[in-house]
Structure formats: structure tokens, C-alpha cells
C-alpha positions as CSV (number, residue, x, y, z in Angstrom):
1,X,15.9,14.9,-2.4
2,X,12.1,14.2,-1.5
3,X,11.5,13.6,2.1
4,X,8.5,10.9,1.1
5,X,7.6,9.4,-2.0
6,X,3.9,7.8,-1.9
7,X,3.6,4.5,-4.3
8,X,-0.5,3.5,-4.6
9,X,-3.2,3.8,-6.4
10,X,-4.8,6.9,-8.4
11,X,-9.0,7.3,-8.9
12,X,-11.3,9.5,-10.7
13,X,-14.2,9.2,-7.4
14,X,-18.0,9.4,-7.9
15,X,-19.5,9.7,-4.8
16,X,-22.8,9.3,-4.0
17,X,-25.3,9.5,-0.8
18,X,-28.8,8.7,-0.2
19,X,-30.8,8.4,3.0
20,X,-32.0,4.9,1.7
21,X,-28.8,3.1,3.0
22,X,-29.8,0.8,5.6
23,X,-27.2,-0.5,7.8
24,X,-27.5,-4.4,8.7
25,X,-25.7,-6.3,11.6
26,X,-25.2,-9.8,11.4
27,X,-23.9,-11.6,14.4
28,X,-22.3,-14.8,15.3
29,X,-20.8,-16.3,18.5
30,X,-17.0,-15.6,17.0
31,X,-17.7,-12.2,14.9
32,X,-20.0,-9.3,14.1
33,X,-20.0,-7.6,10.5
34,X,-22.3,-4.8,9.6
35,X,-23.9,-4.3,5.5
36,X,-25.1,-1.5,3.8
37,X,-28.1,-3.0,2.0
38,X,-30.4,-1.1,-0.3
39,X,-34.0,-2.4,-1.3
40,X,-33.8,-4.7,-4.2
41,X,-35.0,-4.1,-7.3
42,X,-36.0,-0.1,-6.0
43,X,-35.6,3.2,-7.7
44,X,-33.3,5.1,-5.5
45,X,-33.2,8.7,-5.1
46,X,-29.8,10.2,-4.5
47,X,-29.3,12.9,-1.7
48,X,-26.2,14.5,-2.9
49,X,-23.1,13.9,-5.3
50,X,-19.7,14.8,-6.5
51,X,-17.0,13.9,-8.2
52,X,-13.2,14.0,-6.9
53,X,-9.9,12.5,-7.5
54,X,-8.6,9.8,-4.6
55,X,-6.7,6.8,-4.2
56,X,-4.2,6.1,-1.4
57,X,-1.5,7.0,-3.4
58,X,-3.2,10.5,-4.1
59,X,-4.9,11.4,-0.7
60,X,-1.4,10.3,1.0
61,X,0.7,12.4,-1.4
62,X,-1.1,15.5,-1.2
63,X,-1.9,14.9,2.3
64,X,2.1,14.7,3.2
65,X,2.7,17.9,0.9
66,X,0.3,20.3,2.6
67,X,1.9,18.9,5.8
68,X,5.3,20.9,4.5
69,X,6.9,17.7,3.7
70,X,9.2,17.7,-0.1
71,X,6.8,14.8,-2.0
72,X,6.8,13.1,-4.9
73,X,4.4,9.8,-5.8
74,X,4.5,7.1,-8.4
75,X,1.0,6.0,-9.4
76,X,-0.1,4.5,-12.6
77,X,-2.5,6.2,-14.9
78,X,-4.6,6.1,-18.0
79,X,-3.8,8.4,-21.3
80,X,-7.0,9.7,-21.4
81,X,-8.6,13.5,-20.3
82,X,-10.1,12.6,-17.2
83,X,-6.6,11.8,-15.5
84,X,-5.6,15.5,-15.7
85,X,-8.1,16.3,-13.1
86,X,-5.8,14.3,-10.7
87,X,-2.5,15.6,-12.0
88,X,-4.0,19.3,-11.2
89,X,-5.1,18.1,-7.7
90,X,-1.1,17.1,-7.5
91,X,-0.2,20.7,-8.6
92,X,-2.6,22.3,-6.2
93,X,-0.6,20.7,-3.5
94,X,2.6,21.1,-4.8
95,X,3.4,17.1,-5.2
96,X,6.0,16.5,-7.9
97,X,4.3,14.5,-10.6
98,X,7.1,13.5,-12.8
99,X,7.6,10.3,-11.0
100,X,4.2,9.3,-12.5
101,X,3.6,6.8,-15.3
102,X,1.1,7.1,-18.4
103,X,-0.3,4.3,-20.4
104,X,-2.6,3.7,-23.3
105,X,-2.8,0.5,-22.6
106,X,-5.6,0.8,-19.4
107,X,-8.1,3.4,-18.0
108,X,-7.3,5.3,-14.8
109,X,-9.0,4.0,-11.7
110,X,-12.1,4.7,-11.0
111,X,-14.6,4.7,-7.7
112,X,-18.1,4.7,-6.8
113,X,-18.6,5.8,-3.3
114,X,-21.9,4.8,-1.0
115,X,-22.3,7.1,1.7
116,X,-24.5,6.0,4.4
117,X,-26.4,7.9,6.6
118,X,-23.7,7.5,9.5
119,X,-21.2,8.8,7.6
120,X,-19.0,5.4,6.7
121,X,-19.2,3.8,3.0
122,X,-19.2,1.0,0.7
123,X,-16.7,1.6,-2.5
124,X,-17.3,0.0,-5.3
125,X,-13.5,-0.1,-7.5
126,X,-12.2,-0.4,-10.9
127,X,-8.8,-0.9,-10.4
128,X,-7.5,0.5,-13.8
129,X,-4.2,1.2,-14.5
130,X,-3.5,0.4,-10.8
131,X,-3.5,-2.9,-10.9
132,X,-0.5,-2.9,-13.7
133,X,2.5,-0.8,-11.9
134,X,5.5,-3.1,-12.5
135,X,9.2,-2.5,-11.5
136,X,9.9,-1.0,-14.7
137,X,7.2,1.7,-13.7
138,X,9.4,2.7,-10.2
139,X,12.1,5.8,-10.9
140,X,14.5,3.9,-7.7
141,X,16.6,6.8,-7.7
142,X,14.1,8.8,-6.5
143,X,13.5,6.5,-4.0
144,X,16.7,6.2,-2.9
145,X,16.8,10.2,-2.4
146,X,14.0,10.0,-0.4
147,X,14.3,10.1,3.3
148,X,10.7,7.5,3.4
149,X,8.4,5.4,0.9
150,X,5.1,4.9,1.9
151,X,3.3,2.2,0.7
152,X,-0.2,2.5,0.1
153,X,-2.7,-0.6,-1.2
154,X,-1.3,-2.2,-3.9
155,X,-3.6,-4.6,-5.9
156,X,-3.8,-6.8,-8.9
157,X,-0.5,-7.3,-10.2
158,X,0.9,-4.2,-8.5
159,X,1.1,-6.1,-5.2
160,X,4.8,-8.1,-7.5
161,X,6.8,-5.3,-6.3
162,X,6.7,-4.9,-2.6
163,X,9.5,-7.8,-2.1
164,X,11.6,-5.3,-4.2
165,X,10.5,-2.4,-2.9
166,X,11.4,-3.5,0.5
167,X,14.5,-4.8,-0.2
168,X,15.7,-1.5,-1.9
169,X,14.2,0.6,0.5
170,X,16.6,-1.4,3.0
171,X,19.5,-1.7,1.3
172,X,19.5,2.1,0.8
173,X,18.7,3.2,4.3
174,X,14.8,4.8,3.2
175,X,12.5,4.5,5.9
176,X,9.4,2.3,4.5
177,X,5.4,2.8,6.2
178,X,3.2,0.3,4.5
179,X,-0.7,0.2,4.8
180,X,-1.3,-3.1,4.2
181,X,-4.2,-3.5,1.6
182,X,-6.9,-6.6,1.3
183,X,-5.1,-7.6,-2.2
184,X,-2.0,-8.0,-0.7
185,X,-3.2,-10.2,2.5
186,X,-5.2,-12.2,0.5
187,X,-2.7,-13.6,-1.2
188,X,-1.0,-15.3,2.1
189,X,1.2,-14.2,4.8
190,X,4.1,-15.5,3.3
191,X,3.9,-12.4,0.4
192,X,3.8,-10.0,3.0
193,X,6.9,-11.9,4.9
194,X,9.5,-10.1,3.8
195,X,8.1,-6.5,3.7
196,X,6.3,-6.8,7.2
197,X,10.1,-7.6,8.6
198,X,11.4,-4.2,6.8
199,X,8.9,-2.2,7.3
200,X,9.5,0.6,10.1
201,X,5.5,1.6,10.1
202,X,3.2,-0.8,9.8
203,X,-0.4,0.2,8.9
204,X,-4.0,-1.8,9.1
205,X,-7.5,-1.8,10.1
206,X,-8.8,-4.4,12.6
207,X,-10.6,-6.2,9.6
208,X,-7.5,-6.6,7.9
209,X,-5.5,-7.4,10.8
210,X,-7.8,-10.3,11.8
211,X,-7.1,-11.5,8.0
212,X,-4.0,-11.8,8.3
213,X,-3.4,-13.0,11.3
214,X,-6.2,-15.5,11.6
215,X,-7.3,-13.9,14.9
216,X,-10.8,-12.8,15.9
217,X,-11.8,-10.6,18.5
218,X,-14.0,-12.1,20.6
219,X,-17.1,-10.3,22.1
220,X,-17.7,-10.3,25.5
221,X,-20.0,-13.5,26.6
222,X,-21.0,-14.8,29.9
223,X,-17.9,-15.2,31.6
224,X,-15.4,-13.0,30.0
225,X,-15.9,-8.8,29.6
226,X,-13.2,-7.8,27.5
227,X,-15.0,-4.3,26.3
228,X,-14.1,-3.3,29.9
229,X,-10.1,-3.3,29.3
230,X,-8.1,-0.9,27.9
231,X,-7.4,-2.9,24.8
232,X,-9.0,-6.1,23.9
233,X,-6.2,-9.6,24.6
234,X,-6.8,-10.5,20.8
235,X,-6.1,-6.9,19.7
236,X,-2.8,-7.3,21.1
237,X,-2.3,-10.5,20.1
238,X,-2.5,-9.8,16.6
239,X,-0.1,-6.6,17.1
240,X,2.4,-9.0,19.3
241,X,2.0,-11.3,16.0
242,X,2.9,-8.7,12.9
243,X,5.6,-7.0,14.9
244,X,8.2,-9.5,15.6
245,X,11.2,-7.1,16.1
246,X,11.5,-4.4,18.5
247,X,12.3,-2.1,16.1
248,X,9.0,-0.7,14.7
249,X,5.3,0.5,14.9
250,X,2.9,-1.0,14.3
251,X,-1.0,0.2,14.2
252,X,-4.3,-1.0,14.1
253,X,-7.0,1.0,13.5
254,X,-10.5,0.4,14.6
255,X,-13.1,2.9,13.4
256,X,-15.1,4.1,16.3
257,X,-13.1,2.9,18.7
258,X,-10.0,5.0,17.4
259,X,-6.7,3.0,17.0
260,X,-4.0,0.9,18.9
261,X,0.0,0.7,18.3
262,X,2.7,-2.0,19.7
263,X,6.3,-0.6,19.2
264,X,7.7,-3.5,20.9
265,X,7.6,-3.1,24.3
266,X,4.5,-0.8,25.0
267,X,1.1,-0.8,23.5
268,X,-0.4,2.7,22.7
269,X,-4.3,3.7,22.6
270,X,-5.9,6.3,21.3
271,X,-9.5,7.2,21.1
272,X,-11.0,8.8,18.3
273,X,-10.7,13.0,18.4
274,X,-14.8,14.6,18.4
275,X,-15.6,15.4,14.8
276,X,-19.0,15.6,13.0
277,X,-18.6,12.4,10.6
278,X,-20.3,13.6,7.0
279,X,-18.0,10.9,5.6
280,X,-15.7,8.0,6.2
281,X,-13.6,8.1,2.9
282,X,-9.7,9.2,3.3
283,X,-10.0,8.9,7.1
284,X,-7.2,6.1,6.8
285,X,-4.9,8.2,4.6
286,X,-5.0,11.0,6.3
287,X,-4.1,9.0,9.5
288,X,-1.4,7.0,8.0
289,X,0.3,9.5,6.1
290,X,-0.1,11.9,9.4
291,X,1.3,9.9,11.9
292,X,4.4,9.3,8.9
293,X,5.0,12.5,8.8
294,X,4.4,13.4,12.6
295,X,7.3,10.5,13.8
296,X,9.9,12.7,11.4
297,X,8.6,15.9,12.3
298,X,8.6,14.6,16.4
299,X,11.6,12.3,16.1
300,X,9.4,9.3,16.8
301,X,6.8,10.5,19.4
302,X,4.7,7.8,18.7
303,X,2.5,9.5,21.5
304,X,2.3,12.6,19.9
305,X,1.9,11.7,16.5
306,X,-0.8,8.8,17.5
307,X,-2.8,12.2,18.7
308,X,-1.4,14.4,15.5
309,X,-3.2,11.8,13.4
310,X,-6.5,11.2,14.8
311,X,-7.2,15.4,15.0
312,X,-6.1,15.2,11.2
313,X,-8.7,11.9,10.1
314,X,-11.2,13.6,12.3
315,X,-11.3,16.7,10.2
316,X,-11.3,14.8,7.2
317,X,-14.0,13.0,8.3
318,X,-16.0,16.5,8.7
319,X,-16.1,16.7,4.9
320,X,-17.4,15.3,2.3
321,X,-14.1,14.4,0.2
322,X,-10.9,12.0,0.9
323,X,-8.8,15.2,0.7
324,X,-11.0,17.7,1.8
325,X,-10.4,19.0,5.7
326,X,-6.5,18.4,5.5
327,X,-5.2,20.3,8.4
328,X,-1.3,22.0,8.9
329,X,0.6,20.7,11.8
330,X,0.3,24.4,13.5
331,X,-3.7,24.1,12.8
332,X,-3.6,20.5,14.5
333,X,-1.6,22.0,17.4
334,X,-4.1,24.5,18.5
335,X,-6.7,21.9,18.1
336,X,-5.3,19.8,20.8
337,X,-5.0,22.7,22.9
338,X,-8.6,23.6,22.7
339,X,-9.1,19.8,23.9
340,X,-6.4,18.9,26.3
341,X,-8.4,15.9,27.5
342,X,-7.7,14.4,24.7
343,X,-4.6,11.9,25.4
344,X,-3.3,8.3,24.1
345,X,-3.3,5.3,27.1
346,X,-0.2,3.4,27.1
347,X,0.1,0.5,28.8
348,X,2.6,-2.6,29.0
């Protein structure tokens, strides 16, 4: 028995940083979006480089492994010699690979990774053999000996399963997370219906959530200051909207500003824990699959596991790769006791 199996995607990850990056704000009276632009037509030096294996299937897996949890993950790869370099990062963490699925047919995923000079990043994806994991690909009696199944991004013609995934992982009493991924939401909020409503952990950044939900957060103008509340109204708008049962978590997380969670009946917020950010990438897995593993581990202390999670993103963040920086839960304890200013708000 596994006590999570991760389901997402599997990269081979180039990533690259250069000083050059500049970081562009464009403003409206409604929004504010930032690019990373680069000098067109230019010759760009490159900084620094490496090459690693990621994808939130990965990161999540190995990520709930060296957190002592039993874990397995299904994740669709190519045939070829550069996948082995992710099915040894799955031995080094002791992740049972034999749920995984090899094909001929398309290459392994692969990722090019634009490091600014502030530490977050632009990816530029080949989706691969993840966009091709069918129901045919899923070993369900794994699943159903698994005491959770966490869904990371699903894309292409991956996102087909989730209605089935959902509905096994309720029939069979599994706990199901979900980080909801761009593919999925683009699609309409009517794919994501039935999954959203079985889902126990609901996962997604602010972008994402503002997607779905067709709700922007406004910025402060001349007779409203929302930056001075605790959390913004539209923030908890759109958590009010994607949890309409009292009978789950669900998080959005907000870069800079750390995250927020609605579990029905109290919102939670939690500011980010002090790290020096060398890079952005894996931040979200590591918090997702954290604060998973934290409720089991705390017996659904959303509280403490909200705080669990950030310390564990923030030392990811310190490093340069997505799985780089993983910290034990005994290692995140004494972290939080070397900062015990460091607390979530709740508030009603």
C-alpha cells in the first residue's frame, strides 16, 4: 500500500540564466502583468546553466518520498536514453517507478527554463509524452491502495482522465489533491466540475484562480485600499467560488505575497517564510505536495501544514533546481523554531 501516488508530467529541464532579463510591467485599470523581455534580435550571453529532471509529477513524487511518505507516480515517458536520468532521480529518492509507462511512440518532455535576475522564470515546454497519458496508462489498483492521489498539471490529451480519476478516487475512499494546471482551465469550468467537487485539496496560483473563476483582483484606486486588509475581497471571492462544500481546502497561492486557504468556514493566510530566491522553479510542488503530506502527518492542521509548506518552497527557492533544497519534516521543525514570528492569520 502507497500512502500517495503522484499522476503528472515528467521533463528532461534545461535551465538557463542571464543578467539580460528585463522585467516589464504593464498596467491597466482592472490588472497588472509583468514580462520577461530580452532585446530583440541580440546575442545573449548566458550567466549560468544546468540540466535536471522536473515536472510536477516528478518534483511532487520525490518531494513526498524524502518527506518519509510510501510513493509511487505514474508519468508518461519516451523510450529513449535521456529518460533514465529521471528514472534514477526516482531511485535516488526511493519512489517506486513501476507504475510508470514507456512509449516509442513520443519523446519525454522537455523544458527550457529563463531565470531572471529576481529569481522567478519563464518556461518554455514540450509537452512530450505528457500530453498522451490515457486511462489505459493508469495501474487503478495502485490507486486504490493508496491512502491519496495527487494530481499534478495535466495537459494535452492527458487532461481526458481527471473525470475518471476523480470518480475512482471517490468511489474507493483515496483522498484526491489536485493542482489545477492552465490546460485544464482553459478548457472551461465545466471540465473541472466534477473533479473540483471531489477533490479534498484543491491547489492554484492567483493567475489561475482568476481564470477560472472570471475574477480579478482589483488594485487599490482612489476610494477603495484593499492592499491594507488581511486578504483582498476578490481573493476570497474566488476561494468562496471553487469551494462550494464545507468539506475541503482549498489554496491560492500568490508569489510574494505567500498564499491564502478557505476550508469552508475560515480563511487562512500565510506570508511567505525569509529565503534568498536564486530561483522560482518547483516552489509550487514543493508547497503542494508539502502541505499534502503535512494534513496526514498533522491530521489536518491546515495551520500547521500552511507554515510546513511555505519553510519547504522557501528552501527550494534557495537553490537553483525544482528538487534541490527539499527539507525533512524534523529539518522544517527546527526552522520554525529558529523563527517563531512566523505564523498563518486566520480570519472569518
Amino acid at each position: 500500500m502507497y500512502d500517495v501516488i503522484t499522476i503528472g508530467s515528467a521533463t528532461l529541464d534545461a535551465f538557463i540564466e542571464t543578467d539580460a532579463a528585463n522585467i516589464v510591467s504593464v498596467s491597466s485599470v482592472s490588472s497588472k502583468r509583468e514580462f520577461m523581455a530580452y532585446p530583440y534580435g541580440a546575442k545573449i550571453e548566458i550567466d549560468n546553466f544546468d540540466f535536471q529532471t522536473g515536472g510536477g509529477g516528478i518534483n511532487t513524487a520525490s518531494n513526498f518520498a524524502h518527506l518519509g511518505l510510501k510513493t509511487s507516480t505514474i508519468v508518461k515517458i519516451g523510450d529513449e536514453i535521456q529518460s533514465g536520468k529521471i528514472l534514477k532521480t526516482l531511485n535516488y529518492y526511493d519512489v517506486d517507478i513501476s507504475n510508470i509507462i514507456k512509449t516509442d511512440k513520443f519523446h519525454t518532455g522537455f523544458s527550457i527554463i529563463l531565470t531572471s535576475f529576481q529569481g522567478d522564470r519563464t518556461v518554455l515546454a514540450h509537452r512530450g509524452a505528457n500530453a498522451h497519458l490515457k486511462k489505459e496508462d493508469i495501474n487503478f489498483s495502485a490507486v486504490k491502495n493508496s491512502k491519496w492521489l495527487y494530481l499534478a498539471p495535466l495537459n494535452g490529451d492527458s487532461t481526458k482522465i481527471l473525470d475518471e480519476l476523480a470518480d475512482y478516487a471517490e468511489n474507493h475512499d483515496v483522498n484526491l489533491a489536485i493542482n489545477v494546471g492552465t490546460s485544464s482551465i482553459k478548457q472551461g469550468k465545466q471540465h473541472l466540475y466534477r473533479i473540483l467537487k471531489t477533490a479534498e485539496v484543491v491547489i492554484l496560483n492567483k493567475d489561475e484562480a482568476s481564470m477560472l473563476t472570471g475574477i480579478e483582483v482589483r488594485p487599490d484606486n482612489k476610494t477603495e485600499n484593499y492592499s491594507d486588509e488581511l486578504i483582498h475581497p476578490d481573493i476570497k471571492r474566488m476561494l468562496r467560488e471553487i469551494n462550494p462544500k464545507k468539506s475541503k481546502v482549498t489554496i491560492i497561492t500568490d508569489g510574494k505575497n505567500g498564499v491564502y486557504a478557505f476550508d469552508g468556514y475560515k480563511y487562512y493566510q500565510c506570508g511567505e517564510f525569509p529565503a534568498k530566491v536564486v530561483s522560482t522553479l518547483g516552489a509550487g510542488d514543493a508547497f503542494s505536495s508539502t502541505f499534502v503530506a503535512s494534513l496526514e502527518k498533522t491530521n489536518w492542521d491546515i495551520e500547521k501544514s500552511l507554515m510546513y509548506a511555505s519553510v519547504n518552497a522557501a528552501s527550494v527557492v534557495e537553490h537553483f533546481g525544482a528538487q534541490d533544497g527539499f527539507l525533512t519534516f524534523d529539518e522544517i521543525k527546527d526552522k520554525l523554531k529558529k523563527n517563531k514570528k512566523f505564523k498563518v492569520n486566520i480570519c472569518e
